[in-house]
N, C-alpha and C positions, 0 to 999 in steps of 0.2 A: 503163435503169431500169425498162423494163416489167417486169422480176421482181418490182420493192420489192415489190407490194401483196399478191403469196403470202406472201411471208417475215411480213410485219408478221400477216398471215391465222393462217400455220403456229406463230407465236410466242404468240399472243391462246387457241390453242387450247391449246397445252402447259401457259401459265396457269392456265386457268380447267380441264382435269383436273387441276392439281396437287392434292393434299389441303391442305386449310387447318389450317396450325399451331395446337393448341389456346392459346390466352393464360392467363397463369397467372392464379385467382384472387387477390384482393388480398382480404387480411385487414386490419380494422382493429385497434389493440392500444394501451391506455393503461395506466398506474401511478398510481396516488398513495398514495404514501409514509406512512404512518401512524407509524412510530417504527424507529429503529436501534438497535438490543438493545446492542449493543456492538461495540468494536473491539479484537478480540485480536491484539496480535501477538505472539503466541509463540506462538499456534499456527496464523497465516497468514489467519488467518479475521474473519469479521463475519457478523455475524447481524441479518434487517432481517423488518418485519414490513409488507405493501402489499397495495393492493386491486388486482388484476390484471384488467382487462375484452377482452372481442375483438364484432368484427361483422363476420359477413361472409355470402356465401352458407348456403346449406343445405350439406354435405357430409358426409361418411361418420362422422366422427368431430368431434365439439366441440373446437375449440381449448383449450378449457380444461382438455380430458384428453387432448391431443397435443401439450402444449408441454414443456420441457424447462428449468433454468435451468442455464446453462453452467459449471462448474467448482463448481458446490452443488448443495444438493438441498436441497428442501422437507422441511419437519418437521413443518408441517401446513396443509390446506386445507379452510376452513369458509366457512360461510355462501354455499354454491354456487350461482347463480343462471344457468338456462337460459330463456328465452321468445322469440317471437316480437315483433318493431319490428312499427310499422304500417306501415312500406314494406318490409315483407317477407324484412328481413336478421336473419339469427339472433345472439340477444345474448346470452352468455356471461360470468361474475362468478367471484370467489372472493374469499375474503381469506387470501393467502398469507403463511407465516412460512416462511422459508428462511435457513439458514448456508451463507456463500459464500466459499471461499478465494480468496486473493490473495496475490501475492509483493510483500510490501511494500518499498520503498526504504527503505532504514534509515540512508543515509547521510548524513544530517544529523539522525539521531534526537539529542536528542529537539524537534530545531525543523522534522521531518518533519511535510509536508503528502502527503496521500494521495486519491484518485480512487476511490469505494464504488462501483463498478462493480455494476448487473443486466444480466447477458446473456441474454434468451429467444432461445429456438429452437425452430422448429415440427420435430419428433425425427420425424413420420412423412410430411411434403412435402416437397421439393425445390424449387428456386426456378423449376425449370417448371410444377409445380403450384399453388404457393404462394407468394405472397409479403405478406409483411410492411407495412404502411400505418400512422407514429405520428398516434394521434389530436392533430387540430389544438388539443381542447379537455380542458378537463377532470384535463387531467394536472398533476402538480406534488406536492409534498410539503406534510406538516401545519405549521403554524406551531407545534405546540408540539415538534418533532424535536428532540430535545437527547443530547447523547453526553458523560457524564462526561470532562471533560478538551480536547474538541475543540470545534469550533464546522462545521456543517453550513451550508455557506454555497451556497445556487443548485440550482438542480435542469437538468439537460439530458437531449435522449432525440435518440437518432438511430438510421439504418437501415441495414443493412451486408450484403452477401453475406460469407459463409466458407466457402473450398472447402477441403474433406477431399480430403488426396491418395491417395486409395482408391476402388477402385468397390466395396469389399468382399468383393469376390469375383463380383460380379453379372456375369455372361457375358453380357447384354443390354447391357452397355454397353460403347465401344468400350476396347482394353486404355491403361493409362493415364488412363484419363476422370477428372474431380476427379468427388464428388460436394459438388455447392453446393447449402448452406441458409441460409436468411431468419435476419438477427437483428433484434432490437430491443435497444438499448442504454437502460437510462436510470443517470445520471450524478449520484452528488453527491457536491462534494467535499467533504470534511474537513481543516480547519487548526485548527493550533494557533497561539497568540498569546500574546504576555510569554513571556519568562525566568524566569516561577516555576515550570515542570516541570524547569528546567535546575536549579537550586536546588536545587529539591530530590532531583533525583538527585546531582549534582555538592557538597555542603556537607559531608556528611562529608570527602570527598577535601580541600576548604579546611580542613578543620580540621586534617588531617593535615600538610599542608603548612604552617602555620602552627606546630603543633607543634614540627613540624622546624628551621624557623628560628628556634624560640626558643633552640636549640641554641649556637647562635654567642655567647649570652650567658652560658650556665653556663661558668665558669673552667675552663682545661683541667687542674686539678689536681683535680678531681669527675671524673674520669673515669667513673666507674662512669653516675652520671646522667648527663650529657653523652649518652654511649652508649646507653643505656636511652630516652632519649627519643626519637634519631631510628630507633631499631631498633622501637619502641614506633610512632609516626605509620608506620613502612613495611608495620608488621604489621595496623595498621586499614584502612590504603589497600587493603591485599589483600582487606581482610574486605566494604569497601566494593564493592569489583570484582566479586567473588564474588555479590554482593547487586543489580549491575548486570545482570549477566549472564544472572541466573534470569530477567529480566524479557522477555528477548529470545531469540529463535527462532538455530537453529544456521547463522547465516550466514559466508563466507570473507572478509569486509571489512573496514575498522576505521569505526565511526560517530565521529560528534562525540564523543559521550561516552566513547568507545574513545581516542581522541585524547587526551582529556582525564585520563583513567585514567594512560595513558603519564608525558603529561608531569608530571604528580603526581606517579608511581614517581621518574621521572627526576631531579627537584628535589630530592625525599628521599633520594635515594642519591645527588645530589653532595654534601647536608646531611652524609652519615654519612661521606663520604670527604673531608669538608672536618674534621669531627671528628678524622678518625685522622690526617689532617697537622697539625691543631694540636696534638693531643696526644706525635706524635713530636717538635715543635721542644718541646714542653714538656720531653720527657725531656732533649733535648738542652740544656738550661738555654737557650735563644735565644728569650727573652721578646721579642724585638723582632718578630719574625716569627710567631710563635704569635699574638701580638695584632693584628697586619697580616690575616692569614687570616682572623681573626674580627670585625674592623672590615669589612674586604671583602666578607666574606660576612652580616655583618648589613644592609648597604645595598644591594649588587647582587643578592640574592635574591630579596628582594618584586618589585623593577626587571624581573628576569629574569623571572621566572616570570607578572605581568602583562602582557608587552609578550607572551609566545610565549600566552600563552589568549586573546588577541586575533585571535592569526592564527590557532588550534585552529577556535574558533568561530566566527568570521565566513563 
Protein backbone atom coordinates (compact mmCIF):
# COMPACT_ATOMS: atom_id res chain seq x y z
CA UNK A 1 0.00 0.00 0.00
CA UNK A 2 3.06 2.32 0.10
CA UNK A 3 1.86 3.58 -3.54
CA UNK A 4 -1.66 4.77 -2.19
CA UNK A 5 -0.35 8.31 -1.10
CA UNK A 6 1.13 8.95 -4.95
CA UNK A 7 -2.01 7.89 -6.62
CA UNK A 8 -4.38 10.05 -4.14
CA UNK A 9 -1.19 13.04 -4.76
CA UNK A 10 -1.46 12.32 -8.78
CA UNK A 11 -5.48 12.34 -8.64
CA UNK A 12 -5.71 15.94 -6.31
CA UNK A 13 -3.46 17.42 -9.08
CA UNK A 14 -5.38 16.35 -12.28
CA UNK A 15 -8.34 18.01 -10.21
CA UNK A 16 -7.35 20.95 -9.38
CA UNK A 17 -5.75 21.66 -13.46
CA UNK A 18 -9.14 20.57 -14.58
CA UNK A 19 -10.88 23.96 -15.76
CA UNK A 20 -13.86 24.66 -13.83
CA UNK A 21 -17.21 24.24 -15.46
CA UNK A 22 -18.87 27.65 -15.86
CA UNK A 23 -22.66 27.35 -13.98
CA UNK A 24 -25.40 28.59 -15.78
CA UNK A 25 -26.76 32.02 -14.73
CA UNK A 26 -30.21 31.67 -13.19
CA UNK A 27 -32.73 34.16 -14.28
CA UNK A 28 -35.61 35.32 -12.30
CA UNK A 29 -39.05 35.59 -14.36
CA UNK A 30 -42.69 36.42 -13.07
CA UNK A 31 -46.40 37.04 -15.01
CA UNK A 32 -49.30 38.57 -13.74
CA UNK A 33 -52.02 38.30 -15.93
CA UNK A 34 -53.94 41.37 -16.53
CA UNK A 35 -56.91 40.30 -18.98
CA UNK A 36 -57.55 37.40 -21.68
CA UNK A 37 -58.69 39.13 -24.99
CA UNK A 38 -60.30 36.03 -25.94
CA UNK A 39 -60.62 32.46 -26.94
CA UNK A 40 -60.86 31.65 -30.55
CA UNK A 41 -61.33 28.40 -31.57
CA UNK A 42 -61.63 28.47 -35.02
CA UNK A 43 -58.73 29.76 -35.44
CA UNK A 44 -56.53 27.74 -32.74
CA UNK A 45 -55.73 30.80 -30.94
CA UNK A 46 -56.18 33.18 -27.73
CA UNK A 47 -54.97 36.33 -27.03
CA UNK A 48 -53.83 37.42 -23.34
CA UNK A 49 -52.66 40.76 -22.26
CA UNK A 50 -49.53 40.32 -18.90
CA UNK A 51 -47.00 42.19 -17.14
CA UNK A 52 -43.77 40.08 -17.81
CA UNK A 53 -40.65 40.98 -15.24
CA UNK A 54 -36.99 39.15 -15.02
CA UNK A 55 -33.88 39.68 -12.40
CA UNK A 56 -30.96 38.61 -12.93
CA UNK A 57 -27.24 39.31 -13.41
CA UNK A 58 -25.86 42.04 -15.72
CA UNK A 59 -25.45 40.23 -19.17
CA UNK A 60 -25.12 41.03 -22.75
CA UNK A 61 -28.59 41.41 -23.67
CA UNK A 62 -31.82 42.17 -21.30
CA UNK A 63 -34.17 39.46 -20.95
CA UNK A 64 -36.71 41.41 -21.86
CA UNK A 65 -35.33 41.71 -25.48
CA UNK A 66 -34.19 37.98 -25.58
CA UNK A 67 -37.16 36.12 -24.54
CA UNK A 68 -39.45 34.60 -26.98
CA UNK A 69 -43.17 33.30 -26.41
CA UNK A 70 -43.41 29.80 -27.71
CA UNK A 71 -45.98 29.01 -30.40
CA UNK A 72 -47.30 33.34 -30.48
CA UNK A 73 -45.95 36.28 -30.88
CA UNK A 74 -46.33 39.43 -29.33
CA UNK A 75 -48.31 42.35 -30.81
CA UNK A 76 -47.22 44.73 -28.50
CA UNK A 77 -44.71 45.70 -25.69
CA UNK A 78 -45.13 48.97 -23.77
CA UNK A 79 -44.40 50.39 -20.70
CA UNK A 80 -40.61 49.02 -20.65
CA UNK A 81 -38.97 49.19 -17.61
CA UNK A 82 -34.83 48.65 -17.21
CA UNK A 83 -33.02 49.69 -13.71
CA UNK A 84 -30.71 48.67 -11.26
CA UNK A 85 -32.10 46.61 -7.60
CA UNK A 86 -30.02 47.71 -4.60
CA UNK A 87 -28.35 44.38 -4.41
CA UNK A 88 -27.11 44.74 -7.66
CA UNK A 89 -29.35 42.42 -10.04
CA UNK A 90 -30.65 43.88 -13.16
CA UNK A 91 -34.59 44.42 -13.21
CA UNK A 92 -36.29 44.18 -16.45
CA UNK A 93 -40.59 44.96 -17.05
CA UNK A 94 -42.88 45.26 -19.84
CA UNK A 95 -46.55 45.02 -20.36
CA UNK A 96 -46.97 42.30 -23.01
CA UNK A 97 -50.05 41.67 -25.35
CA UNK A 98 -49.50 38.50 -27.40
CA UNK A 99 -51.86 35.87 -29.65
CA UNK A 100 -50.89 32.43 -28.80
CA UNK A 101 -52.00 29.23 -30.75
CA UNK A 102 -53.21 26.16 -29.41
CA UNK A 103 -54.65 22.76 -30.67
CA UNK A 104 -57.65 22.73 -28.83
CA UNK A 105 -59.50 19.36 -27.77
CA UNK A 106 -62.77 19.79 -29.12
CA UNK A 107 -63.92 16.47 -28.19
CA UNK A 108 -66.38 17.20 -25.79
CA UNK A 109 -67.09 20.75 -27.26
CA UNK A 110 -69.03 22.37 -26.14
CA UNK A 111 -68.58 21.11 -22.26
CA UNK A 112 -64.70 21.58 -23.39
CA UNK A 113 -62.43 22.68 -20.58
CA UNK A 114 -59.17 24.00 -21.94
CA UNK A 115 -55.39 24.82 -20.52
CA UNK A 116 -54.37 29.01 -21.70
CA UNK A 117 -50.89 27.93 -21.73
CA UNK A 118 -47.62 31.08 -21.78
CA UNK A 119 -44.69 29.33 -22.79
CA UNK A 120 -41.34 31.79 -22.57
CA UNK A 121 -38.11 31.10 -23.81
CA UNK A 122 -34.86 32.64 -23.30
CA UNK A 123 -34.39 32.49 -27.83
CA UNK A 124 -30.60 33.50 -27.39
CA UNK A 125 -29.21 31.18 -24.05
CA UNK A 126 -29.17 27.77 -23.62
CA UNK A 127 -29.56 25.98 -20.38
CA UNK A 128 -25.65 26.13 -19.94
CA UNK A 129 -25.78 29.67 -19.89
CA UNK A 130 -29.14 30.23 -18.82
CA UNK A 131 -31.57 29.13 -16.86
CA UNK A 132 -34.84 30.11 -15.90
CA UNK A 133 -35.92 30.81 -11.87
CA UNK A 134 -40.23 31.28 -11.28
CA UNK A 135 -40.52 34.08 -8.94
CA UNK A 136 -41.64 32.88 -5.55
CA UNK A 137 -43.81 36.23 -5.28
CA UNK A 138 -45.78 38.45 -6.92
CA UNK A 139 -47.02 36.42 -9.67
CA UNK A 140 -50.76 35.57 -10.31
CA UNK A 141 -53.69 36.83 -12.36
CA UNK A 142 -56.01 40.07 -11.96
CA UNK A 143 -59.33 39.36 -10.20
CA UNK A 144 -61.11 41.08 -12.67
CA UNK A 145 -59.89 38.31 -15.71
CA UNK A 146 -63.14 37.39 -17.22
CA UNK A 147 -63.64 35.66 -20.80
CA UNK A 148 -67.19 35.81 -22.47
CA UNK A 149 -68.54 32.33 -22.09
CA UNK A 150 -65.85 30.63 -19.81
CA UNK A 151 -64.74 30.90 -16.32
CA UNK A 152 -60.73 31.40 -15.78
CA UNK A 153 -60.40 29.39 -12.67
CA UNK A 154 -56.38 29.32 -10.91
CA UNK A 155 -53.26 30.53 -12.08
CA UNK A 156 -49.98 27.95 -12.22
CA UNK A 157 -46.38 28.56 -13.37
CA UNK A 158 -43.57 26.12 -13.62
CA UNK A 159 -40.11 25.50 -15.11
CA UNK A 160 -39.02 23.02 -17.83
CA UNK A 161 -35.94 22.26 -20.01
CA UNK A 162 -36.93 21.62 -24.10
CA UNK A 163 -34.40 20.07 -26.19
CA UNK A 164 -34.45 20.85 -29.97
CA UNK A 165 -33.38 17.93 -31.77
CA UNK A 166 -31.00 19.94 -33.78
CA UNK A 167 -27.54 21.52 -33.20
CA UNK A 168 -28.66 23.65 -36.19
CA UNK A 169 -25.95 23.15 -37.97
CA UNK A 170 -23.45 24.43 -35.21
CA UNK A 171 -20.28 22.15 -35.93
CA UNK A 172 -19.10 23.16 -32.33
CA UNK A 173 -21.24 20.89 -31.10
CA UNK A 174 -20.97 17.22 -31.06
CA UNK A 175 -23.11 15.65 -34.18
CA UNK A 176 -26.45 14.63 -32.84
CA UNK A 177 -26.35 17.01 -29.63
CA UNK A 178 -30.12 18.42 -28.64
CA UNK A 179 -29.94 22.10 -28.24
CA UNK A 180 -31.85 22.60 -24.67
CA UNK A 181 -33.49 25.92 -23.60
CA UNK A 182 -35.13 27.22 -20.21
CA UNK A 183 -39.00 27.70 -20.16
CA UNK A 184 -41.18 29.17 -18.02
CA UNK A 185 -44.87 27.91 -18.13
CA UNK A 186 -47.58 30.04 -16.65
CA UNK A 187 -51.08 28.17 -16.53
CA UNK A 188 -54.65 29.05 -16.42
CA UNK A 189 -57.28 27.10 -16.98
CA UNK A 190 -60.49 27.71 -18.74
CA UNK A 191 -63.96 25.95 -17.96
CA UNK A 192 -67.08 26.16 -18.96
CA UNK A 193 -70.17 25.41 -16.62
CA UNK A 194 -74.16 24.65 -17.12
CA UNK A 195 -75.77 23.24 -20.23
CA UNK A 196 -76.75 26.68 -21.56
CA UNK A 197 -73.87 26.83 -24.39
CA UNK A 198 -75.16 23.24 -25.17
CA UNK A 199 -78.73 24.79 -25.76
CA UNK A 200 -77.94 26.95 -27.44
CA UNK A 201 -76.10 25.44 -29.99
CA UNK A 202 -78.10 22.05 -29.87
CA UNK A 203 -82.06 23.80 -29.82
CA UNK A 204 -82.52 24.25 -33.16
CA UNK A 205 -81.58 20.52 -33.82
CA UNK A 206 -84.64 19.77 -30.80
CA UNK A 207 -86.85 21.63 -32.72
CA UNK A 208 -86.22 19.63 -35.76
CA UNK A 209 -86.64 16.69 -34.17
CA UNK A 210 -89.69 17.57 -32.54
CA UNK A 211 -90.96 18.62 -35.79
CA UNK A 212 -90.40 15.33 -37.07
CA UNK A 213 -92.24 13.42 -34.69
CA UNK A 214 -95.09 15.41 -35.10
CA UNK A 215 -95.26 13.58 -38.23
CA UNK A 216 -96.69 10.32 -36.82
CA UNK A 217 -99.80 12.24 -36.01
CA UNK A 218 -100.84 13.92 -39.47
CA UNK A 219 -103.17 10.86 -41.05
CA UNK A 220 -101.48 9.02 -43.71
CA UNK A 221 -104.00 10.06 -46.31
CA UNK A 222 -102.23 13.99 -46.04
CA UNK A 223 -99.59 12.63 -47.54
CA UNK A 224 -98.34 15.64 -49.19
CA UNK A 225 -97.90 17.34 -45.38
CA UNK A 226 -96.89 14.29 -43.54
CA UNK A 227 -93.91 14.36 -46.18
CA UNK A 228 -93.31 18.12 -46.10
CA UNK A 229 -92.77 18.20 -42.57
CA UNK A 230 -90.12 15.53 -41.94
CA UNK A 231 -88.31 16.50 -45.33
CA UNK A 232 -88.82 20.11 -43.94
CA UNK A 233 -87.12 19.41 -39.84
CA UNK A 234 -84.10 17.28 -42.14
CA UNK A 235 -83.63 20.28 -44.19
CA UNK A 236 -83.29 22.73 -40.96
CA UNK A 237 -81.14 20.18 -39.07
CA UNK A 238 -78.66 20.70 -42.19
CA UNK A 239 -79.06 24.33 -42.01
CA UNK A 240 -78.40 23.96 -38.32
CA UNK A 241 -75.18 21.83 -38.94
CA UNK A 242 -74.00 24.16 -41.34
CA UNK A 243 -74.32 26.99 -38.78
CA UNK A 244 -72.41 24.56 -36.11
CA UNK A 245 -69.55 24.02 -38.04
CA UNK A 246 -68.57 27.67 -39.18
CA UNK A 247 -68.13 27.93 -35.43
CA UNK A 248 -65.27 25.31 -35.40
CA UNK A 249 -61.79 24.95 -36.83
CA UNK A 250 -61.09 22.05 -39.59
CA UNK A 251 -60.67 19.15 -37.25
CA UNK A 252 -60.77 14.86 -38.20
CA UNK A 253 -63.07 13.95 -35.10
CA UNK A 254 -66.61 13.99 -34.17
CA UNK A 255 -67.39 16.39 -31.01
CA UNK A 256 -70.29 16.12 -28.59
CA UNK A 257 -72.28 18.26 -30.72
CA UNK A 258 -71.01 16.34 -33.79
CA UNK A 259 -72.61 13.34 -32.12
CA UNK A 260 -75.45 15.17 -31.48
CA UNK A 261 -75.96 16.60 -35.10
CA UNK A 262 -75.93 12.74 -36.22
CA UNK A 263 -78.21 11.49 -33.97
CA UNK A 264 -80.86 14.39 -34.84
CA UNK A 265 -80.31 13.45 -38.76
CA UNK A 266 -80.81 9.87 -37.72
CA UNK A 267 -84.21 10.19 -35.85
CA UNK A 268 -85.54 12.39 -38.64
CA UNK A 269 -84.83 10.06 -41.39
CA UNK A 270 -86.15 7.05 -39.39
CA UNK A 271 -89.25 9.93 -39.00
CA UNK A 272 -89.36 10.06 -42.92
CA UNK A 273 -88.95 6.34 -43.41
CA UNK A 274 -91.61 5.49 -40.84
CA UNK A 275 -93.72 8.04 -42.97
CA UNK A 276 -93.26 6.14 -46.29
CA UNK A 277 -94.26 2.76 -44.47
CA UNK A 278 -97.29 4.20 -43.14
CA UNK A 279 -98.16 5.56 -46.22
CA UNK A 280 -97.66 2.36 -48.38
CA UNK A 281 -100.00 0.09 -45.78
CA UNK A 282 -102.17 3.14 -46.47
CA UNK A 283 -102.30 2.66 -50.20
CA UNK A 284 -102.55 -0.98 -49.47
CA UNK A 285 -106.08 -0.20 -47.54
CA UNK A 286 -104.33 -2.03 -44.15
CA UNK A 287 -105.48 0.56 -41.74
CA UNK A 288 -104.47 -1.78 -38.98
CA UNK A 289 -100.92 -1.55 -39.58
CA UNK A 290 -100.57 1.90 -40.87
CA UNK A 291 -101.95 2.93 -37.40
CA UNK A 292 -99.71 0.42 -35.53
CA UNK A 293 -96.57 2.26 -37.22
CA UNK A 294 -97.84 5.58 -36.04
CA UNK A 295 -98.92 4.64 -32.54
CA UNK A 296 -95.18 3.12 -32.38
CA UNK A 297 -93.59 5.65 -33.54
CA UNK A 298 -95.42 8.44 -31.63
CA UNK A 299 -94.39 6.75 -28.24
CA UNK A 300 -90.95 5.13 -28.80
CA UNK A 301 -89.52 8.19 -30.64
CA UNK A 302 -89.15 10.93 -27.87
CA UNK A 303 -88.12 7.20 -25.74
CA UNK A 304 -85.51 6.72 -28.25
CA UNK A 305 -84.05 9.57 -28.99
CA UNK A 306 -83.84 10.87 -25.06
CA UNK A 307 -82.35 7.62 -23.80
CA UNK A 308 -79.42 7.80 -26.89
CA UNK A 309 -78.58 11.98 -26.07
CA UNK A 310 -77.94 10.74 -22.85
CA UNK A 311 -75.27 8.47 -23.89
CA UNK A 312 -74.19 11.35 -26.83
CA UNK A 313 -73.52 13.70 -24.01
CA UNK A 314 -72.41 12.28 -20.92
Amino acid sequence: MRWLPFVVLLTALVLLSSPARAEAQRTTIGVYVVQVNGIDLKSNSFTVDFWLWFRSAERATSPIDAFEIVDGRVTSKTNVIKKTLPDGQQYAAARISATIHRQWDLHKYPFDDHELEIVIEDQDLDTTQSLYVSDPTSQGKDPGVQVSGWEIEGFETRIEDHAYGSNYGDTSMAAGADARFSRFVAKLPARRHGMARFLKIAFPLFVSVFIAWCAFFIRPKDAGPRVAVSVGALFAAAAGTVAINSQLPDINYATTTDRTVFLSLGMISLSLLATVAALGFHYLDNTFMHRRVDRAGALAFPVVFALLLVFVVR
